[in-house]
C-alpha positions in Angstrom: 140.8 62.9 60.3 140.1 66.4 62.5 138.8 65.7 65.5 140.2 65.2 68.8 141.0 61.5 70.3 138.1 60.2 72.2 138.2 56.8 74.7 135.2 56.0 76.7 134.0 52.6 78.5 130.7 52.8 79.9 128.7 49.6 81.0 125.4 49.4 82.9 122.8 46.9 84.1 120.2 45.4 81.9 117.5 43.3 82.7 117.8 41.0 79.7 119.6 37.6 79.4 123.0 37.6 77.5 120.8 35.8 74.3 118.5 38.6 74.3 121.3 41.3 74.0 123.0 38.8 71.5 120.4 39.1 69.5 119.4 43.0 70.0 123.3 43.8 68.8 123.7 41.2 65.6 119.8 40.7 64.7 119.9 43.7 62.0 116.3 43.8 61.7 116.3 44.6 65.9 119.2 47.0 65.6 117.6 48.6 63.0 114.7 49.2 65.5 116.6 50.2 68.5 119.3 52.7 67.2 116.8 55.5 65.8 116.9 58.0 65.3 120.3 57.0 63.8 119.7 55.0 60.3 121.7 51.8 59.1 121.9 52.2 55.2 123.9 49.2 53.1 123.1 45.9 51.9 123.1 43.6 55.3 122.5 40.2 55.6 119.9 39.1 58.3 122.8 38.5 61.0 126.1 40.4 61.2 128.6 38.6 60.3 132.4 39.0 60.3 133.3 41.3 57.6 129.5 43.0 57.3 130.1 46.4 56.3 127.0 49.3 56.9 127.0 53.4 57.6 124.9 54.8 60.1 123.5 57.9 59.3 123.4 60.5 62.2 121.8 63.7 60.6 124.2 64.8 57.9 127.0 62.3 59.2 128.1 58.8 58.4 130.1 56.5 60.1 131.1 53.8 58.2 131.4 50.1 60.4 133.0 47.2 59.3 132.5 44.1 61.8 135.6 42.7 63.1 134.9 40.3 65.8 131.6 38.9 66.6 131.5 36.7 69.0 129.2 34.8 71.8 129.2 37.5 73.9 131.4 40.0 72.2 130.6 42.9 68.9 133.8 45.0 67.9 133.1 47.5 64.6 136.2 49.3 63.1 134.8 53.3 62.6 135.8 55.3 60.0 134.4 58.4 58.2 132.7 60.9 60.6 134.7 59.0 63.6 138.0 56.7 63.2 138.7 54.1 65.2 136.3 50.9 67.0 133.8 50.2 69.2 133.8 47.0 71.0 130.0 45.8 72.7 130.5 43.1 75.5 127.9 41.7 77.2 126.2 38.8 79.7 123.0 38.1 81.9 122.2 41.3 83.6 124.6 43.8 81.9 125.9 45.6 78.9 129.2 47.5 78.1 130.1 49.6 75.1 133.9 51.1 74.5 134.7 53.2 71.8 138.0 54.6 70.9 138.0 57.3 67.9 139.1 60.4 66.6 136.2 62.8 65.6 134.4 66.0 66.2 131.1 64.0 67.6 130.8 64.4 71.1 131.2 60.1 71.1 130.7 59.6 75.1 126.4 61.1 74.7 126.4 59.3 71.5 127.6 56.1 73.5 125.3 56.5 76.8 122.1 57.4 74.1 122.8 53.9 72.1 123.2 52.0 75.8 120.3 53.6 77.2 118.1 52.7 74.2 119.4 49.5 74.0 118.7 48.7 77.7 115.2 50.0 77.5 114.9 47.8 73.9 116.5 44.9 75.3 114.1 44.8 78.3 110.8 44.9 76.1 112.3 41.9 74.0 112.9 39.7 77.3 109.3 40.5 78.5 107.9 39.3 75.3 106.7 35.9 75.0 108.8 33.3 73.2 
């Protein structure tokens, strides 16, 4: 892989509840909504799951993920293609934190404070919604 080795944690406040960003990082159909204008292509069940494998399309690039760990409060995606390595999404009532560790040519720390600022912004228009 060309490219240069990239490591980057970056977490900020949300006002959402840790359910509410659960469900905003493994609800595909919300993800889907959220991470424009970056596209997920690949056949995906309605939930991530362990072992769920997607690209997203940035432009001419793809990043292939492949979910590793999902857990309650806890997302890591192995990276490979346009970036190698993982990102791992942590999370709890009030906050959000994204760390991503890869080799690529992508400027990875704006693609990584874009996808938590649109996710923060998404995240608090699901928690105002009624139930």
């Amino acid at each position: 892989m060309l490219g240069t080795f990239q490591s980057s944690t970056i977490r900020i406040e949300v006002e959402a509840s840790s359910s509410t960003l659960q469900r905003c990082l493994t609800e595909v159909g919300l993800l889907r909504q959220w991470i424009w204008p970056q596209q997920l292509q690949g056949s995906l069940p309605a939930r991530l799951e362990p072992g769920s494998t997607f690209a997203v399309q940035w432009g001419p690039l793809s990043i292939l993920h492949q979910v590793e760990t999902l857990l309650p409060q806890r997302l890591r995606l192995l990276m490979w293609g346009g970036a190698d390595g993982y990102c791992d999404w942590r999370w709890g009532n009030g906050w959000v934190q994204l760390r991503v560790e890869a080799v690529s040519l992508l400027p990875l720390g704006l693609g990584q404070l874009l996808l938590l600022r649109q996710l923060q912004q998404f995240a608090q228009r699901q928690e105002q919604q009624p139930s």
